[in-house]
C-alpha positions as CSV (number, residue, x, y, z in Angstrom):
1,X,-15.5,-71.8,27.7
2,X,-16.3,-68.0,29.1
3,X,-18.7,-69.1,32.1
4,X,-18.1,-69.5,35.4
5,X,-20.1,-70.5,38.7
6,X,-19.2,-68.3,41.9
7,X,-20.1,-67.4,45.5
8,X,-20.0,-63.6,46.3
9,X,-18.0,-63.3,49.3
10,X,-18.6,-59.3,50.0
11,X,-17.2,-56.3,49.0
12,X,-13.7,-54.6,49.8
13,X,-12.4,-51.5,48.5
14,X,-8.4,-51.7,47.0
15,X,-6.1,-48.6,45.8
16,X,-4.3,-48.2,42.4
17,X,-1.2,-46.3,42.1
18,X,-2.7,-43.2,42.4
19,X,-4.3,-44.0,45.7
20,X,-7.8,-43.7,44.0
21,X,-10.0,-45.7,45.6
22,X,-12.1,-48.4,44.2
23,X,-15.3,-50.2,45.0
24,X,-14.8,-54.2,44.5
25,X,-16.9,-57.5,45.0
26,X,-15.2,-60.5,45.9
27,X,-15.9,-63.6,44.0
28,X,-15.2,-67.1,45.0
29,X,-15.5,-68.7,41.8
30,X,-14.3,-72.6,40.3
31,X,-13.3,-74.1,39.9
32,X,-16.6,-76.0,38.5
33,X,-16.8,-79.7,36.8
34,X,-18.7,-80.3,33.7
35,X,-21.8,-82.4,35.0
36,X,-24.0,-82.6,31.7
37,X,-23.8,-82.2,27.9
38,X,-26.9,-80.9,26.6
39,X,-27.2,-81.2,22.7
40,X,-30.2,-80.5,20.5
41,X,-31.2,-84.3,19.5
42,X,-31.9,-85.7,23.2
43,X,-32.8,-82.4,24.7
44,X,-34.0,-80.0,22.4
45,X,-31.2,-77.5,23.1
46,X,-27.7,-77.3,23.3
47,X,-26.1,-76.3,26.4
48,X,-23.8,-77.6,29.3
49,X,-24.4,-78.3,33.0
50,X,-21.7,-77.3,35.7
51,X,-21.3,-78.0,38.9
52,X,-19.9,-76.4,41.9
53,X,-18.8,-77.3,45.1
54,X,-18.0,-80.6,45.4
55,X,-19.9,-82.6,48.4
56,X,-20.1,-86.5,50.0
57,X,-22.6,-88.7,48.3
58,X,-24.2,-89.5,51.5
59,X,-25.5,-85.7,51.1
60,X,-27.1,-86.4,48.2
61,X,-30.2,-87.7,47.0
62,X,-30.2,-90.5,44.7
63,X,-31.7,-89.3,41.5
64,X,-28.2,-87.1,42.1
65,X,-25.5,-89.4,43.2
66,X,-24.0,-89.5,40.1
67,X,-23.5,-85.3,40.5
68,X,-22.5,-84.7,44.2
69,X,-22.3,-80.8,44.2
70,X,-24.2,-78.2,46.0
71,X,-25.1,-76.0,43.1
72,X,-25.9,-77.0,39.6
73,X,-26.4,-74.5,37.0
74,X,-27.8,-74.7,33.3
75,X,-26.1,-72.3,30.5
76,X,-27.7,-72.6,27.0
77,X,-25.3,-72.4,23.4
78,X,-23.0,-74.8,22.1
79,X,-19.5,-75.3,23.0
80,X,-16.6,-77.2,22.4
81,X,-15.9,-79.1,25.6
82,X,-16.2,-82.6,27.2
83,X,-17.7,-84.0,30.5
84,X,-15.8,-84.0,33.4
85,X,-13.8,-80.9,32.4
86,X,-12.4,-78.5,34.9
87,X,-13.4,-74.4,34.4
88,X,-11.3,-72.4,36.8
89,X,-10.5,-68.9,37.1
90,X,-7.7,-68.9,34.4
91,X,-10.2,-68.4,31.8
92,X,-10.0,-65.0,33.3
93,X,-7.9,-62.2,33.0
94,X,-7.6,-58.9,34.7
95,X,-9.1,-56.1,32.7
96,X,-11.6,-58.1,31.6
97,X,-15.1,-57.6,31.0
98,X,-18.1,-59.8,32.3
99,X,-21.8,-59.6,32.9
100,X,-22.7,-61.2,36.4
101,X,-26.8,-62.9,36.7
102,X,-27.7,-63.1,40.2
103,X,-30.7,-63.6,42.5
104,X,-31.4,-60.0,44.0
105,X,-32.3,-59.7,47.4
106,X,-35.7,-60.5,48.5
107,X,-37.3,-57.5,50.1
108,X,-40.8,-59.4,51.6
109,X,-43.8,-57.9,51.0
110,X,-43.6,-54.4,50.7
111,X,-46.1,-50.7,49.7
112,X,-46.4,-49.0,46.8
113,X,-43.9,-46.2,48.1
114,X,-41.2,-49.1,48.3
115,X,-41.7,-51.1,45.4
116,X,-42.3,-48.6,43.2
117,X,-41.2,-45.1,44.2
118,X,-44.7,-43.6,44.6
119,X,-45.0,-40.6,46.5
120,X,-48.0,-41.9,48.3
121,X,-51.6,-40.9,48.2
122,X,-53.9,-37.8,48.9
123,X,-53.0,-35.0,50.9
124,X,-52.1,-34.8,55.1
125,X,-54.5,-32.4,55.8
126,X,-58.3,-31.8,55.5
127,X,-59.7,-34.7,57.7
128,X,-56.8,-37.3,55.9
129,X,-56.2,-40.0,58.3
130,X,-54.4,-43.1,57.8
131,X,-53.5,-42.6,54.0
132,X,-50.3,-41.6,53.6
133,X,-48.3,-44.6,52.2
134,X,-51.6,-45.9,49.8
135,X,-51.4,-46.3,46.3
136,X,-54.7,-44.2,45.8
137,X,-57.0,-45.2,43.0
138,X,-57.0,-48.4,41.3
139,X,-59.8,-48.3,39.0
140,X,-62.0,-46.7,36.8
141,X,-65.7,-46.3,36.2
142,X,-65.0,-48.1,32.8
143,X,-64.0,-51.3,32.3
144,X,-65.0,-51.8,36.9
145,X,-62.1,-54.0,37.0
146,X,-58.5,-53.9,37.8
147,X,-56.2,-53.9,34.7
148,X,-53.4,-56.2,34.3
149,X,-49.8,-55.1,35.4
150,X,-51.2,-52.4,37.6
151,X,-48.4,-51.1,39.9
152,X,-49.5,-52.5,43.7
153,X,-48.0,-53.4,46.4
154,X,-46.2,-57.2,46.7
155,X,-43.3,-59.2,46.9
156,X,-40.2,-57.4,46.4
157,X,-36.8,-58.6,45.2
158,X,-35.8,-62.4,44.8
159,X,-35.5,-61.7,40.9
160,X,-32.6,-62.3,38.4
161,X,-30.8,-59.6,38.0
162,X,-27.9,-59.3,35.4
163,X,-25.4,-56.4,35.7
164,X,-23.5,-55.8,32.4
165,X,-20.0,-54.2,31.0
166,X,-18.4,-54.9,34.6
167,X,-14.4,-55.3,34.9
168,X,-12.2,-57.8,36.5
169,X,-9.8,-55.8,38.8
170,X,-7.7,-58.5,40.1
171,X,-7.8,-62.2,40.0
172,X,-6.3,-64.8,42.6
173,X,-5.3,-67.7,40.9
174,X,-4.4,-69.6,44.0
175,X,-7.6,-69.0,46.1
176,X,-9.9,-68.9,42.7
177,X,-10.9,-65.2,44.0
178,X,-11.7,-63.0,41.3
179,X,-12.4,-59.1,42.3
180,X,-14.8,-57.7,40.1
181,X,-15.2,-53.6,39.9
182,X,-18.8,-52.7,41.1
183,X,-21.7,-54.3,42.8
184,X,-23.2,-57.8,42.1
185,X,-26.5,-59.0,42.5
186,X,-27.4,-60.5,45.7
187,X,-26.4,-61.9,49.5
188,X,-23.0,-62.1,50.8
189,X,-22.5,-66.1,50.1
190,X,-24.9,-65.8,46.8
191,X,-24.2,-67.5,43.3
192,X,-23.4,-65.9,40.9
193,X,-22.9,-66.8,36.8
194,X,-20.1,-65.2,35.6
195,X,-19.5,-65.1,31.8
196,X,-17.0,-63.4,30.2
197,X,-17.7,-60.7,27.2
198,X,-16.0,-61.2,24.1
């Protein structure tokens, strides 16, 4: 098993030997129960079902009595593993390499010049009022309609993000904290998937 379920705690910054400085995110991560077996004949896919954070069943709905955690997470492929296993940090070692998925940060609504870096619309002279931060011109005279995918302001953010190729600094086997070089995707008390790279 290479996956993991975490919480993103923040982001610290530790010293080698050197004294160089380096930029890590702090993982709370595991240890995580196996939930679900999904297999190919009764679901149409094979894949596992953890679950994180353990919580009373009076917190619970029914349909999920039977599963009394917080956060339950899906990964797809076949592995060798039975339910009610434990995945904890020791699948981990330091120097590893991992990709994180994440929810990003939702921005709100936001302009053309946020969303998507555009420098904005028209000039700030000549009679120009009030059109700095537009997105100009939307259409043409052919075919008078918008055309699908065009770059306009909207909701920004709340998407899955995966960040490849990052490296395990440091793990904490007692506390199940793993400090992972670099940024994650996502707010301080996020979750995260962790999988390891092989």
């Amino acid at each position: 098993m290479n996956f993991i379920i975490g919480k993103k705690l923040g982001m610290r910054q530790i010293f080698d030997e050197k004294g160089k400085a380096f930029p890590v995110t702090l993982v709370e991560a595991g240890p995580c129960d196996i939930t679900q077996i999904k297999t190919e004949e009764s679901d149409g896919y094979d894949g596992i079902q953890l679950g994180f954070e353990k919580i009373k069943e009076s917190k619970v709905k029914k349909p999920l009595k039977k599963k009394p955690y917080r956060h339950l997470k899906e990964v797809k492929g076949k592995f060798e593993s039975s339910l009610g296993d434990k995945i904890s940090v020791e699948i981990f070692n330091p120097g590893d390499k991992v990709r994180v998925r994440g929810i990003s940060k939702g921005k709100g609504f936001a302009g053309v010049m946020k969303r998507w870096n555009f420098s904005g619309a028209g000039t700030s002279s000549h009679g120009t009022k009030h059109n700095d931060r537009k997105g100009g011109s939307i259409g043409s005279m052919y075919p008078q309609r918008v055309m699908k995918g065009k770059k306009m302001a909207g909701r920004m953010g709340a998407n899955s993000v995966t960040v490849k190729n990052l490296e395990i600094v440091d793990i904490d086997k007692e506390k199940d904290i793993i400090a992972i070089c670099g940024a994650l995707p996502g707010k301080k008390g996020g979750i995260v998937i962790i999988e390891k790279i092989c």
